[in-house]
PDB file of N, CA, C and O in Angstrom:
ATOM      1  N   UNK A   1      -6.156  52.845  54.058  1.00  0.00           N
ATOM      2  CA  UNK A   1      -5.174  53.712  54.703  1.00  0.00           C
ATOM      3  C   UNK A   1      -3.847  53.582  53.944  1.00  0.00           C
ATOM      4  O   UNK A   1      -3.544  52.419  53.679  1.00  0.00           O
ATOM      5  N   UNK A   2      -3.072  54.446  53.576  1.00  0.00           N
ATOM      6  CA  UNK A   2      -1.828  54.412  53.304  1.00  0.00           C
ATOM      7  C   UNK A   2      -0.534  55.527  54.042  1.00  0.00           C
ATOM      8  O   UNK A   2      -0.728  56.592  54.629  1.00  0.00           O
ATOM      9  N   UNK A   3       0.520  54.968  53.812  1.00  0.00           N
ATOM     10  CA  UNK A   3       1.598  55.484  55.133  1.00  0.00           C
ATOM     11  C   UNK A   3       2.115  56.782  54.042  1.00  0.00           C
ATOM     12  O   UNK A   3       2.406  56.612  52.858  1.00  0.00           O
ATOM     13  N   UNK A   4       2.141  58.232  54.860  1.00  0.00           N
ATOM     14  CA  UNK A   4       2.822  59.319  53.706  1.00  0.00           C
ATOM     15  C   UNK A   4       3.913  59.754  55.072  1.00  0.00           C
ATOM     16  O   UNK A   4       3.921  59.448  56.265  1.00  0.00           O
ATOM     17  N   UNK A   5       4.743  60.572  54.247  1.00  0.00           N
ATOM     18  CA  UNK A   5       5.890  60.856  55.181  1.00  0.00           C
ATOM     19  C   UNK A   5       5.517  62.466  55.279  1.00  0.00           C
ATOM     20  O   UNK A   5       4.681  62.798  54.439  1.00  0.00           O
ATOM     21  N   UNK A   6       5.974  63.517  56.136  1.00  0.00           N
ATOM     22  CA  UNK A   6       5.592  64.818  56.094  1.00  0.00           C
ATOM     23  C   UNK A   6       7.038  65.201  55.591  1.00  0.00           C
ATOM     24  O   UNK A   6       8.081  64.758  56.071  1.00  0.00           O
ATOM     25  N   UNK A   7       6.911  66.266  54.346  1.00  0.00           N
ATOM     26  CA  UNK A   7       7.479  66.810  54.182  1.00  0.00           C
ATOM     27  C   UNK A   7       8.056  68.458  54.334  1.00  0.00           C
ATOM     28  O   UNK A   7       9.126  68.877  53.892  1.00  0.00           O
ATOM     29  N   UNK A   8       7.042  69.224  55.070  1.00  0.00           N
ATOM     30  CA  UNK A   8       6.927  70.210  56.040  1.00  0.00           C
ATOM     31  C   UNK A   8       6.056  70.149  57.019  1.00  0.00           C
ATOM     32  O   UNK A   8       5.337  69.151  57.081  1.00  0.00           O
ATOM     33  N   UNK A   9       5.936  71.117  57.924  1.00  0.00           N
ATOM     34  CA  UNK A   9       4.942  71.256  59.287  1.00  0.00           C
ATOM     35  C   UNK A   9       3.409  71.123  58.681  1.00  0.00           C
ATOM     36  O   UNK A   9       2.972  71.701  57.686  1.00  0.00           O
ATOM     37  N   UNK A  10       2.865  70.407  59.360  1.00  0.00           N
ATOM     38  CA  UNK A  10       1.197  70.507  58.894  1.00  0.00           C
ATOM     39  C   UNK A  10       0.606  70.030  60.292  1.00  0.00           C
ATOM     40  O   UNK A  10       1.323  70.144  61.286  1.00  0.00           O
ATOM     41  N   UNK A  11      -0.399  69.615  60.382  1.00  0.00           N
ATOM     42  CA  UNK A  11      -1.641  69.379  61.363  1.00  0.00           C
ATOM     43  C   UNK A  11      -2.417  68.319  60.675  1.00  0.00           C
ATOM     44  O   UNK A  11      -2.920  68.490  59.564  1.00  0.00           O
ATOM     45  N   UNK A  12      -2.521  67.006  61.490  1.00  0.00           N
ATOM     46  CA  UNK A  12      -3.246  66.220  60.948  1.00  0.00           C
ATOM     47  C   UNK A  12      -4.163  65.802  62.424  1.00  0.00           C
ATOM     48  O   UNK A  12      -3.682  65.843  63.556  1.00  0.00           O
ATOM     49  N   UNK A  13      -5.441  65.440  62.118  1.00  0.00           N
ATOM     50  CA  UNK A  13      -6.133  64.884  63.255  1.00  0.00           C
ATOM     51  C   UNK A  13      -5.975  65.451  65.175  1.00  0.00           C
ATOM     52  O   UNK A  13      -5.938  64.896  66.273  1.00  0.00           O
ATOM     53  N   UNK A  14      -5.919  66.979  64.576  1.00  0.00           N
ATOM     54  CA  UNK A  14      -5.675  67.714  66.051  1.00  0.00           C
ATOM     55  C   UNK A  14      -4.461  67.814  66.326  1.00  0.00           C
ATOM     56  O   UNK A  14      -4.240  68.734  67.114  1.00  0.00           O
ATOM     57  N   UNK A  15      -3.066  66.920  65.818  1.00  0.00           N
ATOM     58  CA  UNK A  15      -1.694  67.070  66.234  1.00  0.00           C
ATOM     59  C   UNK A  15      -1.059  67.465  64.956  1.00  0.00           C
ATOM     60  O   UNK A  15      -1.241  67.316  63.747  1.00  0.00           O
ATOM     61  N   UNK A  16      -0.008  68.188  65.987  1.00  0.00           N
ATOM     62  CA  UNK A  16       0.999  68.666  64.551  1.00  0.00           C
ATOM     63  C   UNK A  16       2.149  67.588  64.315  1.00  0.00           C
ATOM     64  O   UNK A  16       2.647  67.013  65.282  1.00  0.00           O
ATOM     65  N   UNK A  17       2.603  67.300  62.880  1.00  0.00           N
ATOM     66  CA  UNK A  17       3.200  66.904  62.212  1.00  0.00           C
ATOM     67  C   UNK A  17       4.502  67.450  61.700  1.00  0.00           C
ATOM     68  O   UNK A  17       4.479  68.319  60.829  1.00  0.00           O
ATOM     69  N   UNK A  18       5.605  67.009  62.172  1.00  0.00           N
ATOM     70  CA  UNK A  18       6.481  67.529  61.661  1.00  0.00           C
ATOM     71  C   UNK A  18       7.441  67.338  60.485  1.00  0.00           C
ATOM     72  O   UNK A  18       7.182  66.164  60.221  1.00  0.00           O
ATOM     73  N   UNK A  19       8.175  67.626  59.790  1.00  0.00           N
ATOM     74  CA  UNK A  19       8.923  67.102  58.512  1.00  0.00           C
ATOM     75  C   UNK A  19       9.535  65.746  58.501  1.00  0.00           C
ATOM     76  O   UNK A  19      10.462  65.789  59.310  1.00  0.00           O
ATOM     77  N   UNK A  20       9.490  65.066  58.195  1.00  0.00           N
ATOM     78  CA  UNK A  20      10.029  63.632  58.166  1.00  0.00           C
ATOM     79  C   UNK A  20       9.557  62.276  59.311  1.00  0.00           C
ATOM     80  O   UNK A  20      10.218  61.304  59.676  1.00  0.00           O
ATOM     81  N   UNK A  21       8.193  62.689  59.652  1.00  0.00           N
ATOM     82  CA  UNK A  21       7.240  62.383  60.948  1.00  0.00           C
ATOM     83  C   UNK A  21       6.497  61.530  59.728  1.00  0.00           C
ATOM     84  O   UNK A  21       6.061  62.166  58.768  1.00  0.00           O
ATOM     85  N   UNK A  22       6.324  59.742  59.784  1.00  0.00           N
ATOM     86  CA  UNK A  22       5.438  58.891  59.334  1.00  0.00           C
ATOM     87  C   UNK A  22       4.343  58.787  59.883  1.00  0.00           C
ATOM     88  O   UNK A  22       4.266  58.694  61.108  1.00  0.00           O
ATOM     89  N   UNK A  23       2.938  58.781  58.843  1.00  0.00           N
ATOM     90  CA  UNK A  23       2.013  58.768  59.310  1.00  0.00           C
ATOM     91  C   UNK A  23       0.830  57.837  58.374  1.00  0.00           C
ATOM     92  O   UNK A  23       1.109  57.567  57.205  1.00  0.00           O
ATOM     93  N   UNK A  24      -0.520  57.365  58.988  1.00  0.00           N
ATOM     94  CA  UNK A  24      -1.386  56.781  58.226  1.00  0.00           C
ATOM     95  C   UNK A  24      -2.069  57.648  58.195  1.00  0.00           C
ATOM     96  O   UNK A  24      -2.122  58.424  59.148  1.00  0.00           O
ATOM     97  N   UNK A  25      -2.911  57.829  56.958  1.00  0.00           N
ATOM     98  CA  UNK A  25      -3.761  58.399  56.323  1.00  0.00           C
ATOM     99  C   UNK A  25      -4.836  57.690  55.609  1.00  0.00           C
ATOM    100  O   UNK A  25      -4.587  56.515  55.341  1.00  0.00           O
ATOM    101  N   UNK A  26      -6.399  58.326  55.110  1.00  0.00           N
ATOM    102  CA  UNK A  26      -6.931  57.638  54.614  1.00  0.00           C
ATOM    103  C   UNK A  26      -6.912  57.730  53.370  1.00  0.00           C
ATOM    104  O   UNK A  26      -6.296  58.755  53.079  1.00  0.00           O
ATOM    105  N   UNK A  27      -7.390  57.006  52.154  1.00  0.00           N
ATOM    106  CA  UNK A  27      -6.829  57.192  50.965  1.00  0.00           C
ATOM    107  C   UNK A  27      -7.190  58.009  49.997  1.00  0.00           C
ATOM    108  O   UNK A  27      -6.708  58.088  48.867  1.00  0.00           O
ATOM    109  N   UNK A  28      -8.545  58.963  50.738  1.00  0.00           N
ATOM    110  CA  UNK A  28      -8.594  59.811  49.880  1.00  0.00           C
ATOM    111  C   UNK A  28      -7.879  61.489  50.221  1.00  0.00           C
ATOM    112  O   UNK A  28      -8.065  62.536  49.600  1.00  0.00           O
ATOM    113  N   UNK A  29      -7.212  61.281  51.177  1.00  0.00           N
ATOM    114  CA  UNK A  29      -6.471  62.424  51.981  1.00  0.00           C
ATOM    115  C   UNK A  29      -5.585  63.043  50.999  1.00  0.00           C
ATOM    116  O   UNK A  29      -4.876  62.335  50.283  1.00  0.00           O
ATOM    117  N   UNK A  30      -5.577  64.389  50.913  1.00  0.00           N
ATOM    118  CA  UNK A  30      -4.528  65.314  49.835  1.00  0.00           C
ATOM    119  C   UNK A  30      -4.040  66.276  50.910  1.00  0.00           C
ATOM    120  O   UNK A  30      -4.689  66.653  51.886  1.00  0.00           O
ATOM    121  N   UNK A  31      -2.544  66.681  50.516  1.00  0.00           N
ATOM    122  CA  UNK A  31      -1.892  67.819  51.689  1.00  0.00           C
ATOM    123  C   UNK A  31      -0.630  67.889  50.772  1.00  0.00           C
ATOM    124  O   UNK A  31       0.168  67.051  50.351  1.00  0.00           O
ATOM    125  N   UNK A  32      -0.779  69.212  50.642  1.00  0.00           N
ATOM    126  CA  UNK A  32       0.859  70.106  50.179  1.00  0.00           C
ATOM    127  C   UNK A  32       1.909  69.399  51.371  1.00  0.00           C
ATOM    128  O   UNK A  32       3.101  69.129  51.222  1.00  0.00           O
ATOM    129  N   UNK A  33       1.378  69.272  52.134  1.00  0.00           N
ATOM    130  CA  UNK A  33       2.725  69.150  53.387  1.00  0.00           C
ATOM    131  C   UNK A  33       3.146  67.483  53.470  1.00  0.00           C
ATOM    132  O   UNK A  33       3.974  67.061  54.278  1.00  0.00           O
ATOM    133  N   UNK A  34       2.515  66.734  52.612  1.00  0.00           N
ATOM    134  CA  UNK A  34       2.836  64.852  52.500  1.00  0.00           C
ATOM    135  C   UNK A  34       3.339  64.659  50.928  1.00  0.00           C
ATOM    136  O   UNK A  34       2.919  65.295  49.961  1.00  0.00           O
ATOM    137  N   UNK A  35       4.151  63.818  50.925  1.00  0.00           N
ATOM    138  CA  UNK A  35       4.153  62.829  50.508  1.00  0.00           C
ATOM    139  C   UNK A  35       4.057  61.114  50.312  1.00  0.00           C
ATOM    140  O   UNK A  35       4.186  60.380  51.292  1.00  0.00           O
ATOM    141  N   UNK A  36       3.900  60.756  49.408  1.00  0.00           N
ATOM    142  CA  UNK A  36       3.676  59.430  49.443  1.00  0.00           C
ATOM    143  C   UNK A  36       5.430  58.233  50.643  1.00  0.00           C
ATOM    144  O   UNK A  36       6.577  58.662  50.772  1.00  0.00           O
ATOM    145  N   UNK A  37       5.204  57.654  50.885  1.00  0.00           N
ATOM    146  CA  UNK A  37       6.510  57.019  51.764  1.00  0.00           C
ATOM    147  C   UNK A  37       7.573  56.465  50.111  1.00  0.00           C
ATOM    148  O   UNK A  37       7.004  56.148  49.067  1.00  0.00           O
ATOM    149  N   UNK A  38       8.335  56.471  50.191  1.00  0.00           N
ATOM    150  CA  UNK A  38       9.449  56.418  48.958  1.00  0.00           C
ATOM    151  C   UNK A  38       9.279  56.949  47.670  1.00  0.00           C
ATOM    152  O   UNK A  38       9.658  56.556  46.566  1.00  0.00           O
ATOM    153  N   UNK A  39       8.439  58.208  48.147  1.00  0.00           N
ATOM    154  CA  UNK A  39       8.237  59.274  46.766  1.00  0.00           C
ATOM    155  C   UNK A  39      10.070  59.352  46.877  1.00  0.00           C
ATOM    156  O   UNK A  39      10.884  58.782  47.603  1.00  0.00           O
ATOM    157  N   UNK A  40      10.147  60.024  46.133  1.00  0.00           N
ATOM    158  CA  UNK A  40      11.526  60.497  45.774  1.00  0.00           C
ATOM    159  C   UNK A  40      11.411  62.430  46.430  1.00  0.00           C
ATOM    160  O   UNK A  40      12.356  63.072  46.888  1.00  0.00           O
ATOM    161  N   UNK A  41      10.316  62.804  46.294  1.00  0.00           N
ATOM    162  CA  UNK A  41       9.743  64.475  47.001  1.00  0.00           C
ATOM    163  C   UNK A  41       9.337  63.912  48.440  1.00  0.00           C
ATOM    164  O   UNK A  41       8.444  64.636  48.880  1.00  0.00           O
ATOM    165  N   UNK A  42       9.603  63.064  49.184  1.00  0.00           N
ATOM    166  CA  UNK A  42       9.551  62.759  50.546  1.00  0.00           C
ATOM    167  C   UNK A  42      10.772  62.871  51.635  1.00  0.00           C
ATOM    168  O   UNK A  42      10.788  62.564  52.827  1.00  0.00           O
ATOM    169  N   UNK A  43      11.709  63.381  50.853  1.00  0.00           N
ATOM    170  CA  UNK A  43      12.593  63.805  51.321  1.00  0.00           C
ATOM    171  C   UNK A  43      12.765  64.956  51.884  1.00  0.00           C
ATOM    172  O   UNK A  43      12.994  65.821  51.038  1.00  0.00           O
ATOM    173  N   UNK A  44      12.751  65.460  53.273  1.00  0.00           N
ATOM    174  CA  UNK A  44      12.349  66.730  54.287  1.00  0.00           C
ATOM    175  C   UNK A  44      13.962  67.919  53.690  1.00  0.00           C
ATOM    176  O   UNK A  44      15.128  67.536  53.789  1.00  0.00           O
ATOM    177  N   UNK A  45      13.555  69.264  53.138  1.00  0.00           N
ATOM    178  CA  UNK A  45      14.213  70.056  53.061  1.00  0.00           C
ATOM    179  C   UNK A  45      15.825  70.159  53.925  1.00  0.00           C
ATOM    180  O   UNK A  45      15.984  69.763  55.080  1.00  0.00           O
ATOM    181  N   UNK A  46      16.802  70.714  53.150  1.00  0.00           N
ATOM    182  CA  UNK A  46      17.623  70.772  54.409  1.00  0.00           C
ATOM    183  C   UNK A  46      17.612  71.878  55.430  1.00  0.00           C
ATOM    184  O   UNK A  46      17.420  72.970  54.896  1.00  0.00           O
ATOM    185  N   UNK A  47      17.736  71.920  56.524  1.00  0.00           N
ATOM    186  CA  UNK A  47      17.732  72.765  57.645  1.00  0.00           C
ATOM    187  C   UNK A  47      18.853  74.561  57.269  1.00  0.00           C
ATOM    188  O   UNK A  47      20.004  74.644  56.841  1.00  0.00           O
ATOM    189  N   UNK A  48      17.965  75.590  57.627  1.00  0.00           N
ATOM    190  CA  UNK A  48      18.901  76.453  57.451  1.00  0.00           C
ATOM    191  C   UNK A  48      20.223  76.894  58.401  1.00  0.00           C
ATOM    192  O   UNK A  48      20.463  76.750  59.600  1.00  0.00           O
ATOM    193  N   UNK A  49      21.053  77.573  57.148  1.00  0.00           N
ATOM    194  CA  UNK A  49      22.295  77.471  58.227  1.00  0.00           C
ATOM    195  C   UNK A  49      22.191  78.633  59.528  1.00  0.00           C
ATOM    196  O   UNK A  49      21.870  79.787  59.245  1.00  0.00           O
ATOM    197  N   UNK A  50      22.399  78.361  60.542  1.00  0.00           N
ATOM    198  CA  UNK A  50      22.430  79.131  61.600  1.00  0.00           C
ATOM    199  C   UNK A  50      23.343  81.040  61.119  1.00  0.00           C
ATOM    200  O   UNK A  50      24.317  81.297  60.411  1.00  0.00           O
ATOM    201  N   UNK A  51      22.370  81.973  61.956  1.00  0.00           N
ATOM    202  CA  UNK A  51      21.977  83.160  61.385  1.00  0.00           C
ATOM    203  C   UNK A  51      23.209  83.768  62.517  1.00  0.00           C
ATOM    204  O   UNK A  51      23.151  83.375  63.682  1.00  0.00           O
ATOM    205  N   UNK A  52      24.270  84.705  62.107  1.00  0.00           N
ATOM    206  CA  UNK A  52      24.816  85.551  62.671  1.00  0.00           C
ATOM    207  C   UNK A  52      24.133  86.527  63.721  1.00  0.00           C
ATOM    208  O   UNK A  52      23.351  87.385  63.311  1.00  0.00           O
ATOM    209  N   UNK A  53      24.404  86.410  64.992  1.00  0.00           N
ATOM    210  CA  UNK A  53      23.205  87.425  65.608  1.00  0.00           C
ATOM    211  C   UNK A  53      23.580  88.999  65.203  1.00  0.00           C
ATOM    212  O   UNK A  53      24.693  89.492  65.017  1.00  0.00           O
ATOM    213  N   UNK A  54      22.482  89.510  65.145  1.00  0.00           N
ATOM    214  CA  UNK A  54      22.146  90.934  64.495  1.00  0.00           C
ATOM    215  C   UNK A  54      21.759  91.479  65.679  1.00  0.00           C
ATOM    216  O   UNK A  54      22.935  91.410  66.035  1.00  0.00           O
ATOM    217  N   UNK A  55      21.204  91.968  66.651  1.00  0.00           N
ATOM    218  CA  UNK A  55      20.942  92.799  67.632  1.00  0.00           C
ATOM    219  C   UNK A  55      21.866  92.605  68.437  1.00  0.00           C
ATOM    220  O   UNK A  55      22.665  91.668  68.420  1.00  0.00           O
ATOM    221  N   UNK A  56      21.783  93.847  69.502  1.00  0.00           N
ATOM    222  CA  UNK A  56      22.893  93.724  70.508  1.00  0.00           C
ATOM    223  C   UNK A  56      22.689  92.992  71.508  1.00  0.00           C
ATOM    224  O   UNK A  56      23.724  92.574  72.028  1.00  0.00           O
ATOM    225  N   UNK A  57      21.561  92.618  72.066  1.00  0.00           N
ATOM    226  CA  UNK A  57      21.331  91.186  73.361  1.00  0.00           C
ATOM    227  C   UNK A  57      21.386  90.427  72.629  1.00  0.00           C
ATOM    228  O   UNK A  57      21.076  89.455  73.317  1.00  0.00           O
ATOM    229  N   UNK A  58      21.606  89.946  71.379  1.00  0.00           N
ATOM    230  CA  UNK A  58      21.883  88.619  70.495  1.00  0.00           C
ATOM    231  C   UNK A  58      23.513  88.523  70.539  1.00  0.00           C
ATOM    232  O   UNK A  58      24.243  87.551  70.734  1.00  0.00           O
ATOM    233  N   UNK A  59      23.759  89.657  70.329  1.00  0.00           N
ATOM    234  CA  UNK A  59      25.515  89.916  70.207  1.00  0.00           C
ATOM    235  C   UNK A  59      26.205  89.327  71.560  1.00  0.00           C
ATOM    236  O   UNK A  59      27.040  88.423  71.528  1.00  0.00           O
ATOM    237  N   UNK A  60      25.700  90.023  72.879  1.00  0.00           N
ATOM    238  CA  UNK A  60      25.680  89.849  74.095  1.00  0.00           C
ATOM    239  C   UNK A  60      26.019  88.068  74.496  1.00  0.00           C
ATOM    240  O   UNK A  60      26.867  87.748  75.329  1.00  0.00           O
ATOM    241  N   UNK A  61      25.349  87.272  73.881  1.00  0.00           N
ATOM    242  CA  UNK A  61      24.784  85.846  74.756  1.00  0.00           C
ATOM    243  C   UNK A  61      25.582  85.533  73.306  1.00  0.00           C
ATOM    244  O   UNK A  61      26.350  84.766  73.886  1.00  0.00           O
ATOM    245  N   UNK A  62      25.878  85.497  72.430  1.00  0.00           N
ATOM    246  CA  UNK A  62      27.061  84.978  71.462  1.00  0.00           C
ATOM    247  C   UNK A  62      28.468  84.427  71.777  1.00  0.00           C
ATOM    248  O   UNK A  62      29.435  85.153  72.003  1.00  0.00           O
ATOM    249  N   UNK A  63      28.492  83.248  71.773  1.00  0.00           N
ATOM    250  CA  UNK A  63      29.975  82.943  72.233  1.00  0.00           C
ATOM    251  C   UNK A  63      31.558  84.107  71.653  1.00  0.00           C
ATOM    252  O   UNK A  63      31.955  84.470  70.545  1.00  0.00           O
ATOM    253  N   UNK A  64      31.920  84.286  72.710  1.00  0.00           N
ATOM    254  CA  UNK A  64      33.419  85.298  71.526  1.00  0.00           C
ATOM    255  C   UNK A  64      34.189  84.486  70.964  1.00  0.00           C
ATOM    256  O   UNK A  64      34.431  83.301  71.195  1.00  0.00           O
ATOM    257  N   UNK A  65      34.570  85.207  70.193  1.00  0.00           N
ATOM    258  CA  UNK A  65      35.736  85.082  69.297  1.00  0.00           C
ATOM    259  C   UNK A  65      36.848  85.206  69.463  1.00  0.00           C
ATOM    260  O   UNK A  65      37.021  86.423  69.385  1.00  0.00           O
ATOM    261  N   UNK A  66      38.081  84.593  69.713  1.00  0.00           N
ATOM    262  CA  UNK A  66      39.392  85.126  69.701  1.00  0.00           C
ATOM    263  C   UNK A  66      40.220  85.029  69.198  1.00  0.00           C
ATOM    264  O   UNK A  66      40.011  83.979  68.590  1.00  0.00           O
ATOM    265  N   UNK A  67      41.440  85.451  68.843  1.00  0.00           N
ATOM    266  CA  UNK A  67      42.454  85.171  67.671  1.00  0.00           C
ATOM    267  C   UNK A  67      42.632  83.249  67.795  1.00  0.00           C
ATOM    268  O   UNK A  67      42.364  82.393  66.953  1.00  0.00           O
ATOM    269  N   UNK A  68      43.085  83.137  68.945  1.00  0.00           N
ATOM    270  CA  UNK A  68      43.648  81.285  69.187  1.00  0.00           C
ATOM    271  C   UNK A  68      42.529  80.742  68.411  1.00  0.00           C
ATOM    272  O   UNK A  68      42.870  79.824  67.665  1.00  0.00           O
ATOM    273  N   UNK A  69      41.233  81.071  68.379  1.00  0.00           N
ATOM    274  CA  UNK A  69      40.246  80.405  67.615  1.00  0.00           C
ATOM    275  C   UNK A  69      40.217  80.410  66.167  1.00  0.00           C
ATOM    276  O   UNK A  69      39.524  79.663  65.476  1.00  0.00           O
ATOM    277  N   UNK A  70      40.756  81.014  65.887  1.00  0.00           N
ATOM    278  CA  UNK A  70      40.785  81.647  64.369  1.00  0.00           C
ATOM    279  C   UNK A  70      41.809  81.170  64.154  1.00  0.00           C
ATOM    280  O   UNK A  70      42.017  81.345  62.953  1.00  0.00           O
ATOM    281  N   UNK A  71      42.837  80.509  64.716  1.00  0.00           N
ATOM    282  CA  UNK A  71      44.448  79.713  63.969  1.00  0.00           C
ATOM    283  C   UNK A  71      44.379  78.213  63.967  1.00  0.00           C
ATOM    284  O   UNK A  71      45.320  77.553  63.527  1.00  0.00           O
TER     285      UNK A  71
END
């Protein structure tokens, strides 16, 4: 068995796995979504930056804006 770190979402053994989620594996196990534990590529992507809402019930439930906020 050896310990890999997830470096995106995958499914191992019926449960899902999420990015930076340690796990044992057996040693002949291969997955796009692991790396080895202190690979240097075991390091989980950074998170994207939060999306301006685009529709109008997105617009709606959006905190406002007001000038005092903006100074």
């Amino acid at each position: 068995m050896k310990r890999v770190v997830a470096t995106s979402m995958g499914f191992f053994e019926g449960r899902r796995v999420r990015p930076g989620e340690e796990l044992h594996v057996p040693d002949g196990f291969k997955g796009s979504w692991v790396a080895a534990v202190g690979d240097p590529a075991a390091v989980a992507p950074k998170p994207k930056p939060a999306r301006e809402p685009r529709t109008l019930s997105e617009i709606g439930r959006a905190p406002v804006k007001i000038a005092s906020d903006l100074a």
